[in-house]
N, C-alpha and C positions, 0 to 999 in steps of 0.2 A: 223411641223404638220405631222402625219401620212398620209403614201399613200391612205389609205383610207377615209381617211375625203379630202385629194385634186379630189378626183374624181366627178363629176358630178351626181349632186339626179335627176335629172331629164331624161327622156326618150326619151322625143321630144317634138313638139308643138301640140299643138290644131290648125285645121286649122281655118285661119282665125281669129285669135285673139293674144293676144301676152300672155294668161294664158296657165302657166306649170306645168302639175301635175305631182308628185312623184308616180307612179302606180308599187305593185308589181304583180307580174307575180301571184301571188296567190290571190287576191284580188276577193272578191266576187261578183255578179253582184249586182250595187247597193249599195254600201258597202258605209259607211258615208266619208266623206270629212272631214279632218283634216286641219284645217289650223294654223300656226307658223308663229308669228308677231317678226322678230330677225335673223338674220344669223349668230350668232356666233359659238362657240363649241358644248354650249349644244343645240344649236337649231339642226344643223346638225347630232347630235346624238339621240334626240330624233327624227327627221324625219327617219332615217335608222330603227331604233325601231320599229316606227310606219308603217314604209311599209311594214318590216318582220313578222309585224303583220294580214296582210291584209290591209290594210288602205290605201285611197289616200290622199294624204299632197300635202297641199301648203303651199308653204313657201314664205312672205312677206318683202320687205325689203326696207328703208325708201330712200335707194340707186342704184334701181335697174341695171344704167348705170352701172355702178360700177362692176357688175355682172350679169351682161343681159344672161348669157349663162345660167344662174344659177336661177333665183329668178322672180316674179313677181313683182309687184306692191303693197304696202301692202293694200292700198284700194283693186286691185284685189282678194288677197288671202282672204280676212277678209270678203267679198262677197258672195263667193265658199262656205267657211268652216260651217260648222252645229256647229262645237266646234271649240272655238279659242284657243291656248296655247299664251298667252304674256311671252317672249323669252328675253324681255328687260330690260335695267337699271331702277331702280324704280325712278330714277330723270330725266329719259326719258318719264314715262310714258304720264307726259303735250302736246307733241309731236303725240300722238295718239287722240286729244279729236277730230280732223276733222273727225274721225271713229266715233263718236258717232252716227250718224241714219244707218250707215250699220254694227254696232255691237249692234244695238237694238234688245233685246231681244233672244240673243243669249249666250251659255256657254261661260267664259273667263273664262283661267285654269291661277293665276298669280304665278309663277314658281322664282321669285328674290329671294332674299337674302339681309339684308343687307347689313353694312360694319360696326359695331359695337353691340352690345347686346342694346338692345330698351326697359327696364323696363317699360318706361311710355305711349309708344303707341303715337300715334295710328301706328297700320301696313301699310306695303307695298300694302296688301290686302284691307285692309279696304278703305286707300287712294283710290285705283283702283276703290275701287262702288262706291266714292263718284264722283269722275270723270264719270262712267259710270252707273248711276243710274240705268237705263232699262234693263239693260244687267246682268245676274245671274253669281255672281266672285263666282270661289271656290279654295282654296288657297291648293297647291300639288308639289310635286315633287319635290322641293326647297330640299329636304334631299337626293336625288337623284345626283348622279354624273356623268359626263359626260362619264364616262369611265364604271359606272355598264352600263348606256344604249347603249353602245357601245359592249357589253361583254355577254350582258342581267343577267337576275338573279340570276343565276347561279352561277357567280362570285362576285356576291356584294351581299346588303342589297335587302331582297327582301320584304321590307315594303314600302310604303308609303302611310304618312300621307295626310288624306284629311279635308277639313271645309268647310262649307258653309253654308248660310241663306236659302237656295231652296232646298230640300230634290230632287226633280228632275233632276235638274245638278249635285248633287253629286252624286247619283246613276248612271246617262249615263258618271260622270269620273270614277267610280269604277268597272263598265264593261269595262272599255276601258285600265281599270289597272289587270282586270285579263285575259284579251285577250293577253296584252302584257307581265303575266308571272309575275307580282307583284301582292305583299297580300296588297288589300287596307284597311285603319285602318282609319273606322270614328271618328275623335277625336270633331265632333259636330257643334255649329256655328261659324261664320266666328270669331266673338272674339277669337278663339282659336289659330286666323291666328299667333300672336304675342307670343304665345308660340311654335309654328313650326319653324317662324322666327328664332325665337334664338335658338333652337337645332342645326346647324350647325357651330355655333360660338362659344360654349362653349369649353372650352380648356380640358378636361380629368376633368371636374367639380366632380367626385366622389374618383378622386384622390388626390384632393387637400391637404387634411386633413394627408390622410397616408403618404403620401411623405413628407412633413414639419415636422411629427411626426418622419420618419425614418431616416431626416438630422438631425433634431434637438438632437436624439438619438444620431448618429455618431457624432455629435460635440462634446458632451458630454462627452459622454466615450472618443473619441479622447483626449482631453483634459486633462483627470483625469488620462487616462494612459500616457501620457506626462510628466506630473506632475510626476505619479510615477517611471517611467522608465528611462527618459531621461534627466528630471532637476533636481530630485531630487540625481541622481549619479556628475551631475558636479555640483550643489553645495555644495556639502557634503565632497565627496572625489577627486572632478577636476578630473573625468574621463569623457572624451570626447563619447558619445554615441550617438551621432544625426544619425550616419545613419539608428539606427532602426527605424526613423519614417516613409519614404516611404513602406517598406514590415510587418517590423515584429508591429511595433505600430499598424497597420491600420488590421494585422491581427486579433489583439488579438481585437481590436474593433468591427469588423464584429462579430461575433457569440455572440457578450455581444447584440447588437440591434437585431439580429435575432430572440434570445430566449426571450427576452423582450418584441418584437414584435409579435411571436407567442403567448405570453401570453396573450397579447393583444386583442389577436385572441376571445378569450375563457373566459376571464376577464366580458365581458358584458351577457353571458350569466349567470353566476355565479350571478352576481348583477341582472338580471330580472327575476331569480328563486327565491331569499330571498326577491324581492319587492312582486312577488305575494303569497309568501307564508304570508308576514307579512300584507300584506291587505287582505288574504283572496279569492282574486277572479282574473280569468285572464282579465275581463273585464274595468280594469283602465288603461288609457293611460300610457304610459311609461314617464319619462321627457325625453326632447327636446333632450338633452344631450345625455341620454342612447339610445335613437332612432336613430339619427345619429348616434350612435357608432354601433350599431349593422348593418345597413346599409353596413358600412365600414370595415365590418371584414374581405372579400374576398380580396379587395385591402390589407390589413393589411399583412392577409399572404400572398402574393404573393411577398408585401416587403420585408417580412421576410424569403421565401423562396429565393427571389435574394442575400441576405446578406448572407445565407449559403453558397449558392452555389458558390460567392464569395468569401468565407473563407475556403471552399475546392481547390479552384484552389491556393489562395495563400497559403495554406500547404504544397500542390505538388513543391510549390517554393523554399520553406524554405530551403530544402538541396543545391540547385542550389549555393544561395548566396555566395560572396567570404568570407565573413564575418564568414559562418558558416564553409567553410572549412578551414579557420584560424585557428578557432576553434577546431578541430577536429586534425588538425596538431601539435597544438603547446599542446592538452593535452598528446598527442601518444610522444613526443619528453619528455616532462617529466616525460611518464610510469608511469602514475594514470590510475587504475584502472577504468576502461569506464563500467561494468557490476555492474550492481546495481541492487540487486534481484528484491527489491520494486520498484525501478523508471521501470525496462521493465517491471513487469506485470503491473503498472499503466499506461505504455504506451499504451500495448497491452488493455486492457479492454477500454480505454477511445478512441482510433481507432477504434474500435469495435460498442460502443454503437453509436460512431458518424455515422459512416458508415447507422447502421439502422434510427437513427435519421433522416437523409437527404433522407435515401431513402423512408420515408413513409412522408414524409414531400416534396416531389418529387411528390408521387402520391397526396395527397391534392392538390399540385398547377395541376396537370393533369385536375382532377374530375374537377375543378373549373372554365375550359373553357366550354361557350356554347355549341359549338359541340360536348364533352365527357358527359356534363349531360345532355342532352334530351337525352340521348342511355343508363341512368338508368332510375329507378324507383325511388321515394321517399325514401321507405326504405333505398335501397341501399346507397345513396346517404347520408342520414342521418347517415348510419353506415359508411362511410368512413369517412363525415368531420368533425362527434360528437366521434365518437370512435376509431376511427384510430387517429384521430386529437389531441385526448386525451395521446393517446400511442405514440405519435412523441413530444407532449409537453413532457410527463414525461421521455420519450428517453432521450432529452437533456438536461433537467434538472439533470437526471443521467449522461450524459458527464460532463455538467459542476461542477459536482461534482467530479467526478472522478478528472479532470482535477484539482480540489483545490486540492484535497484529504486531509492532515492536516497540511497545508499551512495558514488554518485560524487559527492555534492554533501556529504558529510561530512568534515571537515579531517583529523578522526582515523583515516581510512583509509590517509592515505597517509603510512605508514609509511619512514622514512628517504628521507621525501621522492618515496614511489615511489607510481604510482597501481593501485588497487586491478587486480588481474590480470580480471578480467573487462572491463574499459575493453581491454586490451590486444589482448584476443580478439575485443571484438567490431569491431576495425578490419575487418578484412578482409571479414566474413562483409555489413558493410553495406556497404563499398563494393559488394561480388560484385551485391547486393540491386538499387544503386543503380544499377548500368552496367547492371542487367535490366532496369530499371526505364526507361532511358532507350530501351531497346532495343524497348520495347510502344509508343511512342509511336508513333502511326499514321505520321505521314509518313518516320519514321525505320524502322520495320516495311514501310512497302510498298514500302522504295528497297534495304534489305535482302533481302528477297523476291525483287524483280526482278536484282539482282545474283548471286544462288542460283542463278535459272534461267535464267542464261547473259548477261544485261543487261551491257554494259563501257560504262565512261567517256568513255573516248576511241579506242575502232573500232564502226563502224555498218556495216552490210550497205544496201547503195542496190542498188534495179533498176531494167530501163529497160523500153520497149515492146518485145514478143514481135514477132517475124517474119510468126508466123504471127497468124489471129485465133481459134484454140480450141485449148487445150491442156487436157490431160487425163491429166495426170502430175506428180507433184512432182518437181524437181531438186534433185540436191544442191549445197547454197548452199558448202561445207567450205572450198571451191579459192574464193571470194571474194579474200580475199590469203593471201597465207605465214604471216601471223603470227597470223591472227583463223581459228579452223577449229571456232571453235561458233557456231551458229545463234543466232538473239537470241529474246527474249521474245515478241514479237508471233510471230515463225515458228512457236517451240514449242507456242504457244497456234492455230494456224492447221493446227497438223502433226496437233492432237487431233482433226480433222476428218475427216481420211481412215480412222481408227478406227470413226466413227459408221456409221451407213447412211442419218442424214436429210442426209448433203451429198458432195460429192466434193472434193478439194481440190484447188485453182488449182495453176499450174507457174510456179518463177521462174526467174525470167531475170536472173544477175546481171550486170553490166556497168556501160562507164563510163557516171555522168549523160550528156545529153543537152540541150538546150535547151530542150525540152517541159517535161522535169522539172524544171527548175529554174524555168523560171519557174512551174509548179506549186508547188515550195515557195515562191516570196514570195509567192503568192497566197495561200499560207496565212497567213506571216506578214504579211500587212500586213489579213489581215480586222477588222472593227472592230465588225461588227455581229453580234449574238447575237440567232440567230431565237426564236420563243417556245415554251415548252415541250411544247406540243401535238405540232411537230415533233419537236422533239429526242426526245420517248417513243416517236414513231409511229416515229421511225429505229433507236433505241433497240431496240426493239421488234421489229427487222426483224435487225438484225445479232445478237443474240442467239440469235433463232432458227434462221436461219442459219448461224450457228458453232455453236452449243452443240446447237439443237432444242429440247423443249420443257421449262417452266419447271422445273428442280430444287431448286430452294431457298425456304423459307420466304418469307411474304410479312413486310417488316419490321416494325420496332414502329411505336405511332401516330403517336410522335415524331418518326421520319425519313418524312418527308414526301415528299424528293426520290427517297428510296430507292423507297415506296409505288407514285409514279407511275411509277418503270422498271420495278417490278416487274407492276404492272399493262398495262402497254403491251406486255412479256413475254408476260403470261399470253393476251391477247387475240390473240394468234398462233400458240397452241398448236394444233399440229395442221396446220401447214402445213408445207409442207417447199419446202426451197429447195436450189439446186444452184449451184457457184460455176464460172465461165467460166476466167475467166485473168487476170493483172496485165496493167495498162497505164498508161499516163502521159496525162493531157490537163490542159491548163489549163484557168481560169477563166471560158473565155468561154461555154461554156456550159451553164453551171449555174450557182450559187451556194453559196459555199464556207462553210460555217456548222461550230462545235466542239460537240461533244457533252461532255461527260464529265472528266474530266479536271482536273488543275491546269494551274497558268502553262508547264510544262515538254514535258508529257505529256496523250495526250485522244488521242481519234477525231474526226478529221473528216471529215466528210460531201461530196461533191459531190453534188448533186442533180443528177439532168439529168432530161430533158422527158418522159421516159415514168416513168410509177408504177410500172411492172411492175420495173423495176430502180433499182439506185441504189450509187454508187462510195464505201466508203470508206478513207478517208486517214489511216492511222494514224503518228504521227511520233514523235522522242522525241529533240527537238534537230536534227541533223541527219539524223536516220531518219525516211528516207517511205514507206510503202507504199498501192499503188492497188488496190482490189480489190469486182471487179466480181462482181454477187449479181444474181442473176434466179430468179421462181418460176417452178415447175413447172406 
C-alpha cells in the first residue's frame, strides 16, 4: 500500500464521544457531512477526495476495533452523514439492513461493481432500494478508480456516470461531483444502474470484432505464403527453406493485412454512399452489419496501422539476417552481376511510395486519439481521415504494386498453381479506389450531396398561396406529412438567408397544391424556349445576390466560360442588397417562364414579370416547386 493511503484520515476526536471526523483545513463553515460505509481502497480514496474538497467524512466500518485509531462505528458515521457513499461488497450489502431507520430517508450513493457482466438484472443498485426502501439510492462512481481519486481528474477519466429514481439526490450527488472536479453525466433512472454496472467489466468490447478480423487475416496470408514459399520449394525441388518463416514469411504477411485492413477502413463508406444513393434518401437505416462496420473503422486502422508499423521494423531486419548475408556472399563469390537497372529503380520507387504510405498513415492513427481530435475542428478532421486517408490507401496500393511490378504476368510465380499473394491483396484496396472513383464523378457527386442535405426520392414538400400578401417569418415545414419531417435542399439553402443581414427570409406555407400551382408546373414543363444568355446571367446575377449577397468565390478558370459569365453577372451586383417578400403561386400568363441553370431534372426557373424591380423564381426538382418573390431595396 502506498505511504499515503497508511496514514491516518482522521484529525482527532470530538470530545466526549468516540465519533471522528475527517475535516479539511479548508472546509467551510457548516459544510455537509459525508459519510463512507467501507474501509477499503476505494473508501480511503474517495475520503482524501472528499476532504480536499471541502467536505467532512466519516468513515464507518463494520470492525471498528480492528482500527479504532481510524474509523467509527458504521451506525455512528451513517447518523452524522446528510449523504451516505456505500463503499461495500454487494453480497455484503444484507449486513447493513440494522441501518435501515437511521438511513431513513437519506441519499445512498452505491459505488460496487460486480464480478461478472449481469444481462438479466436485477443491479447491485436496484438490490440496494429494495433492501432500503426510504432511503433515495443513486447508482455513481463505480466507473471511477481508486487511483483517478487519488490523482484527482486531472489524470483519469473525468466523467462519471449517475442514475437515480429521486431527481433530488441525484442533483445533491452531481454538485458534490462537480465540487470534487468530475463532469457528472445523467444517464436517467436507477434502471440505467445495470448498464453502468457492466461498463467496467467489458473487455475492449469495440475491439473485438477488429482484432479477430486482423488475426484471422494473418493466419491467412501466413498460411498461403507458407504454402507458397516454403512447402511449396521442399516438395518440388527438396530445398530446405523453413527458416524463412519466423522473419521473412511473417514479413511479407504484415503489409498484405495492413492494406487489407486499411481498406477495410474505407470499404463501408463506399457501400453507404451506393445504399443511399440507390434508395434515394439519407434517411433509411443502414443494415446491422454495415452499422457496426462503420462504428469499427477507427479500431480497423489502428490495426492496420500496427501491422505496418510492424513490417517496417521487420525490413530494417531483413539485411541483419545470416541468411541474407549468405546470400550476398556466395552471389559476390560467383561474380554475378548484383546491378539490375530495373530491380534498383523498383527498389528505389517502392521504398519511397512506402515511406509516404506509413507516414500519412501514421498521422490518421495520430488524429484518431481523443486528445488530438477535440484540438481540430470537423472539417479538419474530415479532411485528414477522408482525404488523407484516401491518399495513404492508394499510397500503398501503389507500393504494393510496385512491389509485384510484372511478377503477375510470370508463370513461375504461381506456385501450386496459386497466384502470387500481392494479386490477392490488392483486390479489395482497388475495388475501395474504384467505388471512389465513381463516387467523384460530378453528376454522381452532386445527386449525392443533395441526398446528404436532406434531398429524398420519392417525398417532396409543395406550397401553395399565403393568405395574407407579406409575411415575415419562416414556418416550420416538419408537420408537412407524418412520414417526411426534414426540410429539402432548396429550404436548407433558402434557411441560410435568414442568418445573413443582406436578406430576410420568406415564410411558407405548406398545403394541398391548388389549381394556380399546378398549372404553374406544366407551364414549366411544357417551356420549349431558352431565352439568351444576357438574361439568364442578369437573372443569375440577381438571385445570387439575393440568397447568398455578395460574390464569395473565386472567379473560374478561362476555360469554364459558362461558369465566367455567372460569375461575372454575380459580381456586377455586388453591393446591392435585396429583401425577400413571401411565396406565392401564379401562372404563366404573365410573364415568361424561361430555366436558368440546371440539368434535364433540376434548375431554377425564372418567371419574369413586368416590373425590373422584381422578378419570381421557380425552383423545382421533378415534382418540387417553389415561387419565390425578390424585390430591391
Amino acid at each position: 500500500m502506498p505511504e499515503e493511503m497508511s496514514r491516518p484520515l482522521i484529525r482527532g476526536r470530538v470530545d466526549g464521544g468516540g465519533s471522528r471526523h475527517l475535516e479539511a483545513s479548508m472546509s467551510e463553515a457548516g459544510a455537509p457531512v459525508i459519510g463512507i460505509l467501507g474501509t477499503g481502497d476505494f473508501s480511503r480514496s474517495l475520503a482524501r477526495r472528499l476532504v480536499a474538497s471541502g467536505y467532512q467524512v466519516v468513515v464507518g466500518s463494520r470492525n471498528p476495533k480492528r482500527s479504532a485509531a481510524l474509523f467509527p462505528e458504521e451506525a455512528e458515521a451513517a447518523s452524522q452523514a446528510d449523504l451516505v457513499f456505500v463503499a461495500v461488497f454487494p453480497e455484503h450489502h444484507s449486513t447493513l439492513v440494522d441501518l435501515k431507520p437511521t438511513l431513513a430517508g437519506k441519499t445512498l450513493v452505491d459505488v460496487s461493481n460486480g464480478l461478472r457482466i449481469n444481462q438479466d438484472g436485477p443491479s447491485n443498485a436496484e438490490q440496494l432500494a429494495d433492501l432500503f426502501p426510504e432511503s433515495s439510492i443513486v447508482k455513481g462512481f463505480n466507473t471511477i478508480s481508486a487511483w483517478t481519486l487519488q490523482m484527482g481528474p486531472r489524470d483519469g477519466s473525468r466523467q462519471v456516470l449517475l442514475c437515480s429514481n429521486s431527481s433530488k439526490a441525484k442533483n445533491s450527488v452531481m454538485q458534490l461531483c462537480r465540487r470534487m472536479g468530475f463532469i457528472p453525466v445523467d444517464m436517467g433512472l436507477l434502471s440505467s444502474s445495470l448498464e453502468i454496472e457492466n461498463l467496467p467489466l467489458y473487455l475492449f468490447p469495440s475491439w473485438r470484432i477488429p482484432v479477430l478480423c486482423t488475426l484471422s487475416l494473418f493466419i491467412f496470408f501466413y498460411t498461403y505464403n507458407f504454402l507458397r514459399d516454403v512447402l511449396q520449394p521442399y516438395v518440388t525441388a527438396h530445398r530446405n527453406v523453413f527458416y524463412k518463416m519466423p522473419i521473412e514469411t511473417v514479413n511479407v504477411t504484415l503489409p498484405s493485412v495492413a492494406l487489407v485492413m486499411l481498406a477495410l477502413v474505407y470499404l463501408p463508406g463506399v457501400c453507404a454512399a451506393f445504399l443511399q444513393l440507390w434508395s434515394g434518401t439519407k434517411y433509411n437505416r443502414f443494415p446491422d452489419w454495415l452499422d457496426r462496420w462503420l462504428t469499427r473503422r477507427k479500431q480497423l486502422g489502428l490495426c492496420s496501422f500496427l501491422c505496418a508499423a510492424l513490417h517496417a521494423i521487420y525490413s530494417l531486419c531483413l539485411p541483419m539476417r545470416k541468411s541474407a548475408s549468405f546470400k550476398l556472399l556466395n552471389a559476390l563469390k560467383q561474380g554475378k552481376d548484383l546491378w539490375i537497372e530495373e530491380e534498383v529503380w523498383r527498389m528505389e520507387l517502392y521504398l519511397s511510395v512506402g515511406i509516404m504510405a506509413l507516414g500519412l498513415l501514421s498521422l490518421l492513427a495520430v488524429t484518431s486519439l481523443p486528445s488530438v481530435a477535440n484540438t481540430v475542428n470537423w472539417r479538419e478532421f474530415s479532411f485528414i481521415q477522408c482525404t488523407l486517408g484516401n491518399c495513404a490507401l492508394s499510397m500503398a496500393t501503389l507500393h504494393t504494386l510496385l512491389f509485384g511490378w510484372d511478377r503477375a504476368f510470370d508463370p513461375a510465380q504461381y506456385r501450386f498453381y496459386l497466384p502470387p499473394t500481392f494479386i490477392l491483396v490488392l483486390i479489395l484496396p482497388l475495388a475501395v479506389l474504384l467505388g471512389r472513383l465513381a463516387l467523384c464523378v460530378p453528376c454522381v457527386a452532386r445527386r449525392l450531396g443533395q441526398i446528404r442535405r436532406g434531398w429524398e426520392k420519392s417525398r417532396h414538400i409543395r406550397f401553395t398561396l399565403p393568405d395574407d400578401d407579406c409575411c415575415n417569418g419562416l414556418e416550420n415545414v416538419s408537420n408537412v406529412t407524418s412520414q417526411h419531417r426534414e426540410r429539402s435542399l432548396l429550404q436548407d439553402e433558402l434557411d441560410k438567408q435568414g442568418a445573413g443581414t443582406a436578406a430576410a427570409v420568406c415564410q411558407f406555407q405548406p398545403a394541398v397544391m391548388n389549381e394556380s400551382f399546378e398549372q404553374a408546373v406544366e407551364d414549366v414543363k411544357s417551356l420549349k424556349q431558352r431565352p439568351g444568355y444576357g438574361v439568364l446571367g442578369d437573372v443569375y446575377g440577381l438571385y445570387k445576390q439575393a440568397t447568398v449577397g455578395d460574390v464569395n468565390i473565386a472567379r473560374p478558370g478561362m476555360f469554364d466560360l459558362a461558369g465566367r459569365g455567372k460569375w461575372d453577372a454575380w459580381e456586377r451586383r455586388k453591393g446591392q442588397i435585396y429583401r425577400t417578400f413571401y411565396l406565392y403561386v401564379q401562372g404563366g400568363s404573365k410573364g415568361r417562364l424561361c430555366k436558368v441553370g440546371g440539368g434535364a431534372e433540376e434548375g431554377i426557373w425564372v418567371l419574369e414579370s413586368v416590373s425590373r424591380k422584381s422578378f419570381c423564381n421557380v425552383a423545382f426538382s421533378k415534382s418540387h416547386v417553389l415561387f419565390l418573390k425578390v424585390t430591391q431595396n
